[in-house]
N, C-alpha and C positions, 0 to 999 in steps of 0.2 A: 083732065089730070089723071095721071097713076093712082092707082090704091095700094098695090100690095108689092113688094122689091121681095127678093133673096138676096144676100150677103156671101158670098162665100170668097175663102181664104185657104189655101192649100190642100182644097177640096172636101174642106168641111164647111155646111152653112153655121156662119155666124149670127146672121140675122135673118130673121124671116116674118114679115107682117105688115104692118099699113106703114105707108111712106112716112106717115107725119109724126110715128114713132123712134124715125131710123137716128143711128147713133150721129150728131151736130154735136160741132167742137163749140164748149159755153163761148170762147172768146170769137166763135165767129157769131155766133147771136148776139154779141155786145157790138161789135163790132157792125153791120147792120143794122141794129138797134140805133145805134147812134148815127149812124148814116141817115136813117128813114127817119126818125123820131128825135131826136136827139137826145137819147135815153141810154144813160151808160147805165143802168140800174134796170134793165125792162122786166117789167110788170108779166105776168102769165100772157095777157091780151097781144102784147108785143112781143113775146115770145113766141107763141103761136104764128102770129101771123108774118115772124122774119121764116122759122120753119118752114110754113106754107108757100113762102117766096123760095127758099129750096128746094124744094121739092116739085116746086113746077120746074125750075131751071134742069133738076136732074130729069124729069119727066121729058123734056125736050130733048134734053138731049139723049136718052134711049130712046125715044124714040126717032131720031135721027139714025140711029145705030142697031137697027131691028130688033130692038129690047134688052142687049147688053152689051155693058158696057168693061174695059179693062181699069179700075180705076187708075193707074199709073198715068193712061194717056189722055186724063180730064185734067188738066192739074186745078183747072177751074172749080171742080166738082169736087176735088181731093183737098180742097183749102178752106170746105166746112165739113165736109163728112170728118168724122172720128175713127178713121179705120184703117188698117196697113195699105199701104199704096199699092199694093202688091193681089188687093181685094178682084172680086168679077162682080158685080151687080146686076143683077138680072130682072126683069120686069114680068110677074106674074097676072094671067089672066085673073 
């Protein structure tokens, strides 16, 4: 799994740090939550661990994509991240 992404958006980084910080929209962790758990209300525990099912999924797929990504062309990716569609994500050693 990735550790660490960059964020960037009109050629400023937005974000920069461990994946399992990066900005996820609340209603797609309820949303998963209740999918996995049936927990529309998830606890830290389930929170965590929908995150961490993010995270691997964007993890795949940079690296499918030699470590960045356009987020426009994930729309997969772009429908729990929090962040303008218009972002570059990048995968940091």
């Amino acid at each position: 799994m990735i550790k660490k992404i960059q964020v960037e958006h009109l050629g400023k980084t937005i974000f920069k740090g461990n994946v399992m910080n990066m900005p996820v929209k609340k209603s797609a962790i309820v949303d998963k939550s209740i999918d996995l758990f049936d927990d529309d209300d998830p606890c830290i525990i389930h929170t965590s661990y929908v995150v961490k099912h993010f995270a691997e999924a964007l993890g795949k797929t940079l690296e499918r994509y030699d470590g960045t990504i356009q987020l426009e062309d994930h729309p997969d990716i772009q429908a729990f991240l929090d962040l303008n569609a218009d972002a570059r994500i990048t995968k940091l050693k």
